[in-house]
C-alpha positions as CSV (number, residue, x, y, z in Angstrom):
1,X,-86.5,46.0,-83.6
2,X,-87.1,46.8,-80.0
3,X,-88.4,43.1,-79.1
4,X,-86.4,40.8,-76.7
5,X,-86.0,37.4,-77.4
6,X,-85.0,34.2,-76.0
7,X,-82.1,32.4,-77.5
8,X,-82.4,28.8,-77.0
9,X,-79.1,26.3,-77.5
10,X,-79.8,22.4,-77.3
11,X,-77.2,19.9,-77.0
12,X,-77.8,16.1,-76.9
13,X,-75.3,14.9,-73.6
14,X,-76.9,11.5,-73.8
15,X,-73.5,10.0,-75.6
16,X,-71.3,12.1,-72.8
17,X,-73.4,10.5,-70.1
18,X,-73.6,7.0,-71.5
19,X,-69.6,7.3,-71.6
20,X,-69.3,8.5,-68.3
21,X,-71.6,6.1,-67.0
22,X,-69.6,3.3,-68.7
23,X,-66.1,4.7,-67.0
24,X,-67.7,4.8,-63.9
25,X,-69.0,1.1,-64.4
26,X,-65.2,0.3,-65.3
27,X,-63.3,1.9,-62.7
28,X,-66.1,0.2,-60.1
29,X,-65.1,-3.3,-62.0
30,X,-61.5,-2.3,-61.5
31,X,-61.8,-1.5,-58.2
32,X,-63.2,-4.7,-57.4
33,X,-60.7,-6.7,-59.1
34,X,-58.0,-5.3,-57.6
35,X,-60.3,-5.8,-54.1
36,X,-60.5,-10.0,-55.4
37,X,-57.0,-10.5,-56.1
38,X,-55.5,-8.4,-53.4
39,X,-58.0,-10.4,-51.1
40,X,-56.3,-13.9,-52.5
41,X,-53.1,-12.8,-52.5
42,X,-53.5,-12.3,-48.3
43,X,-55.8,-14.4,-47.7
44,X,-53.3,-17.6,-49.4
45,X,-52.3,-20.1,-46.5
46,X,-49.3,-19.8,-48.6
47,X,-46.3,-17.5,-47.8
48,X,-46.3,-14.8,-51.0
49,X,-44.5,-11.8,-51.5
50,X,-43.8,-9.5,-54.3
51,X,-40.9,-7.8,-55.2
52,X,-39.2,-5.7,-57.5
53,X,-36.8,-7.0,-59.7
54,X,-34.5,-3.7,-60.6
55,X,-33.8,-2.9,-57.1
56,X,-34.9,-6.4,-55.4
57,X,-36.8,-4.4,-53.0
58,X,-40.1,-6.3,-51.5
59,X,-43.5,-4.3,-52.1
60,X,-45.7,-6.6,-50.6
61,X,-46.0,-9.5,-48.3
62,X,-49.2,-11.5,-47.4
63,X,-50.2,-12.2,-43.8
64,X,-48.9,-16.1,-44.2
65,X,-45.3,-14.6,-44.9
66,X,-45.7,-12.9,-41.9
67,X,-46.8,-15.4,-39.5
68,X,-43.9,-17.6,-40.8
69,X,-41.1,-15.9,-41.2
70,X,-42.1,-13.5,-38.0
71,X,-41.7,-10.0,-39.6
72,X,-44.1,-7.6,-39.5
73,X,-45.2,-6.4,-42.8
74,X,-43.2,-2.7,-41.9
75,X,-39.7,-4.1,-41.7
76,X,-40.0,-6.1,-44.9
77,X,-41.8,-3.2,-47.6
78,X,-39.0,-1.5,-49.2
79,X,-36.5,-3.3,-48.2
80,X,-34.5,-6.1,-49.8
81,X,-34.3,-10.0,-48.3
82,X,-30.4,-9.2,-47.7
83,X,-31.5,-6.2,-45.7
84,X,-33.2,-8.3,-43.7
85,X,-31.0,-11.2,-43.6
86,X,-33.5,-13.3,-44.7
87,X,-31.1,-15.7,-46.5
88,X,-28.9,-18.1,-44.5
89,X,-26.8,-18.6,-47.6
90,X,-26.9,-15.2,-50.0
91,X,-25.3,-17.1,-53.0
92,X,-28.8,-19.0,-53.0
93,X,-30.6,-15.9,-53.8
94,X,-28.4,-14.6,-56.7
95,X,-29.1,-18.1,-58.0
96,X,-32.3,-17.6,-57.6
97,X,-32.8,-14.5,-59.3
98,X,-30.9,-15.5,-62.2
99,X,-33.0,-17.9,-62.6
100,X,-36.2,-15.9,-62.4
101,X,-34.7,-13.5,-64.5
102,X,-33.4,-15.8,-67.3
103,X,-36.3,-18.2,-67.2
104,X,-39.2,-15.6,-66.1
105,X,-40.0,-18.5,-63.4
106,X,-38.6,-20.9,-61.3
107,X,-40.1,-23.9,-59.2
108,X,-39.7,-25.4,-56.1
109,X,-36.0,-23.7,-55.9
110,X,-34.6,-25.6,-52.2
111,X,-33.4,-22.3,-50.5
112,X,-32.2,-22.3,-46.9
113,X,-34.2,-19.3,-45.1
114,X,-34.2,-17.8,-41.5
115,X,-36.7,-16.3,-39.8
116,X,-36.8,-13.0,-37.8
117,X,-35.9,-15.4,-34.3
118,X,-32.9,-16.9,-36.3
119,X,-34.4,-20.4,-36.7
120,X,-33.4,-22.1,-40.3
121,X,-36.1,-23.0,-42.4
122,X,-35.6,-25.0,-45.7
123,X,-38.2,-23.4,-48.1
124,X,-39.3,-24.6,-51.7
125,X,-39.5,-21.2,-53.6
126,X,-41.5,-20.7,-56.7
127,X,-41.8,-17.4,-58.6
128,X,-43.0,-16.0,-61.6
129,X,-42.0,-12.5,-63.5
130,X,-44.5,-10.2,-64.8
131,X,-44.4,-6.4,-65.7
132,X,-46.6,-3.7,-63.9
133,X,-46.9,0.0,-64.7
134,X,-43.4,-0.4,-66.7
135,X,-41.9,-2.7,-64.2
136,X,-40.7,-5.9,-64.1
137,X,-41.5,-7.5,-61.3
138,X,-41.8,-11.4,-59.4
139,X,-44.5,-12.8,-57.3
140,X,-43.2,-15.7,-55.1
141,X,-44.2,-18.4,-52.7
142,X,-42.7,-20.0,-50.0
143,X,-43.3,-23.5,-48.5
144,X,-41.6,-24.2,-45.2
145,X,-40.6,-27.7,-46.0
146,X,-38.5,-28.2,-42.6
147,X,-40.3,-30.7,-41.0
148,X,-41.2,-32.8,-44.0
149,X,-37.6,-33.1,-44.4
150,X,-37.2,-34.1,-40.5
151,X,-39.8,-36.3,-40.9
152,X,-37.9,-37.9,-44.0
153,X,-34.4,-37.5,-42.5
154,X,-36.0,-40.0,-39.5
155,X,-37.5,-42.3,-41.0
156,X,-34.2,-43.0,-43.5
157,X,-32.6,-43.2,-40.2
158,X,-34.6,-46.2,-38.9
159,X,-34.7,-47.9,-41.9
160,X,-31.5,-47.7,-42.0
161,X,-31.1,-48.9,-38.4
162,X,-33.5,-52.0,-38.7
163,X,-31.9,-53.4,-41.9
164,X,-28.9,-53.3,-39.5
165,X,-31.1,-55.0,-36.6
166,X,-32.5,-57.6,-39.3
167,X,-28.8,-58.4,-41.0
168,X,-27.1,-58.7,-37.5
169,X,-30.1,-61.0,-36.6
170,X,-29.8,-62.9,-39.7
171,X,-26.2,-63.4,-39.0
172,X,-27.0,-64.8,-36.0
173,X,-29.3,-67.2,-36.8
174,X,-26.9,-68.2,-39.6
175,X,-24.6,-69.0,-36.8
């Protein structure tokens, strides 16, 4: 008849909340992975950079590639290492990348390398492929190896001249 009434609807969320919750929970876990590794990755005393392999253009350098080679981190995103002249030899880099490509990694590659003031470094390169959001991409390293090889160079270089010193002695005294 005439009489009002109150039309109640109940719906149990507690399945929507429990999976929005658990979203929540994994985009915070997310988040904080990518916060870890992109820490690492700058924080490595270690030179590291990581670029994309279909253009070769560099999307990300850590703060130890920067102090090295002496480019700030503006002049070096979006841009590839021949843009920058990075390579003292640019045959050394197509090896390079062929060999990332071919082998998906490469170690301790001897590359000849200058830095933003024009000084030649000798660098062991490492790198590894991997694919992100559809792209294939390499993270490398870096290690300035120029002084070690000095180092090297100098002491080979006074061996060298006390054998001399020692034979010519010996000769000598054999005289």
């Amino acid at each position: 008849g005439d009489g009002r009434y109150l039309l109640l609807s109940v719906q149990n969320i507690d399945q929507e909340i429990a999976t929005e919750n658990a979203k929540n929970q994994a985009e915070t876990l997310l988040r904080e992975s990518q916060r870890k590794y992109w820490s690492i990755f700058q924080l490595s005393p270690i030179p590291l950079g990581l670029v994309k392999i279909s253009d070769s253009s560099m999307l990300e350098v850590n703060d130890s590639w920067v102090l090295q080679f002496g480019y700030a981190r503006d002049e070096v995103l979006g841009h590839t290492t021949l843009d920058i002249n990075l390579w003292c030899d640019p045959l050394q880099r197509q090896e390079l990348l062929q060999q990332i490509i071919l082998h998906e990694q490469v170690d301790r590659f001897e590359a000849h390398i200058r830095s933003k003031s024009g000084d030649m470094l000798t660098c062991l390169v490492s790198a590894r492929s991997f694919a992100m959001n559809g792209d294939d991409m390499f993270i490398f390293s870096m290690l300035d190896v120029t002084r070690q090889y000095q180092v090297e160079k100098e002491i080979r270089e006074m061996t060298s001249e006390l054998e001399l010193r020692v034979s010519q002695r010996t000769l000598k005294l054999e005289q």
